[in-house]
C-alpha positions, 0 to 999 in steps of 0.5 A: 200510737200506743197499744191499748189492749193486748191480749196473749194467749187468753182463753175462757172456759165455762165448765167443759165449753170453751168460750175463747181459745188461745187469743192472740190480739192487740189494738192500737190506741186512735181508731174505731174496731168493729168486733163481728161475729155471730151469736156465741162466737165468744164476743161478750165473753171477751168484753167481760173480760176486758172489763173484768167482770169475767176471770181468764181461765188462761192467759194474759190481758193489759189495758194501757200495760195494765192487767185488768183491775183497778187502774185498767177500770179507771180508764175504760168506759163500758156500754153493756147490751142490757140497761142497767140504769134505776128507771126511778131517777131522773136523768140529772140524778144519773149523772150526778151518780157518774160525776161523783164516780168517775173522775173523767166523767164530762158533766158539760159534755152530758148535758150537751148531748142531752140538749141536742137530743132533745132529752129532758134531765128532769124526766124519770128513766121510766118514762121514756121509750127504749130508743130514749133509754138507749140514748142516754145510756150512751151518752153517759158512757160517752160523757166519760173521757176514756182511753178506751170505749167499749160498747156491746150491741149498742144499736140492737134493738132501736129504729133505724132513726134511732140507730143515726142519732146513736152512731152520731153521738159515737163519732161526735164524742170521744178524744181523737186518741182514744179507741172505740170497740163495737160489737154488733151483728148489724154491721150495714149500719156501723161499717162506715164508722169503722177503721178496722174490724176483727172477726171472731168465730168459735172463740177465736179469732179469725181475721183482724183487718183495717176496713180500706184492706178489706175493700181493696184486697177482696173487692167487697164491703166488710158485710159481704165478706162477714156474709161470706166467712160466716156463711149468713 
């Protein structure tokens, strides 16, 4: 397995607040990583960064041994915490949109999923309830063959029924070789799709641990010893 991102010495500032501190990571390529931490710990400023949309004040971050730019964008497919999508088009005008964009994008694997979920592509985004929306939101991200998956909070504000059919187009649609990172603070509903996890806290890092490590080490689940670092 390769490394497909690294980060050496990466910090953030915001004025006189420091969002990250001295991170030091690297994830390897193939595996499913939960990035965990409670509000303002520094994780959607770490996902910006990843996909450029923020500058380091510090430091040094690859993708694939890229530094973030216009080759790194290339292969990394970003879910952010908010829509983003014109509620005026219709879905197959959305994926048209992605099919001219993105030169990894899945037209067939897109209306697949929209298939199994029911999802009408002639229907107006605006039509649809949040759960929906969400759900096609992530199947366009995922419709992308990527070498890295990136998804913020991508089952915060569903049902739980909802929250079932999001984690299974995750597990269902990605290359065995690419690499999922999630951030979410629900993490009940994601532990079980996890290999391993990385606790933030503060803008730095805390832990980085595979999840079968946690369970066998500490004897108790990653939401237990996530409760029990951040004291929630």
């Amino acid at each position: 397995m390769s490394t497909i991102l690294e980060c050496k010495n990466l910090s953030k500032a915001y004025g006189n607040k420091t969002a990250l501190s001295h991170i030091d990571l690297a994830l390897e390529s193939g595996h499913i990583i939960g990035l965990l931490g409670p509000n303002g710990s520094g994780k959607t400023t770490l996902i910006k960064l990843i996909n450029g949309l923020l500058t380091p004040s510090e430091g040094e971050l690859y993708i694939d041994q890229n530094p973030v730019g216009i080759e790194s964008k290339k292969i990394v497919s970003y879910l952010p915490d908010h829509t983003y999508l014109e509620s005026n088009l219709k879905v197959r005008e959305i994926i048209d949109y992605f099919k001219d964009f993105y030169d990894d994008f899945d037209e067939i694997r897109a209306y697949d999923m929209l298939a199994k979920l029911q999802i009408n592509p002639s229907d107006k985004l605006k039509t649809m309830s949040k759960g929906t929306k969400e759900k096609v939101q992530l199947i366009l991200i995922m419709s992308r063959r990527a070498k890295l998956y990136v998804l913020d909070e991508p089952i915060a504000g569903v049902d739980p029924a909802a929250r079932d059919y999001i984690l299974d187009i995750i597990l269902s649609n990605y290359d065995e070789d690419a690499t999922i990172l999630i951030s979410t603070h629900l993490i009940a509903d994601i532990e079980n799709i996890l290999d391993e996890v990385i606790f933030i806290k503060n803008g730095q890092i805390e832990l980085t641990s595979s999840v079968d490590e946690i369970r066998e080490s500490q004897g108790k689940s990653v939401d237990a010893l996530f409760r029990e670092v951040f004291k929630c």
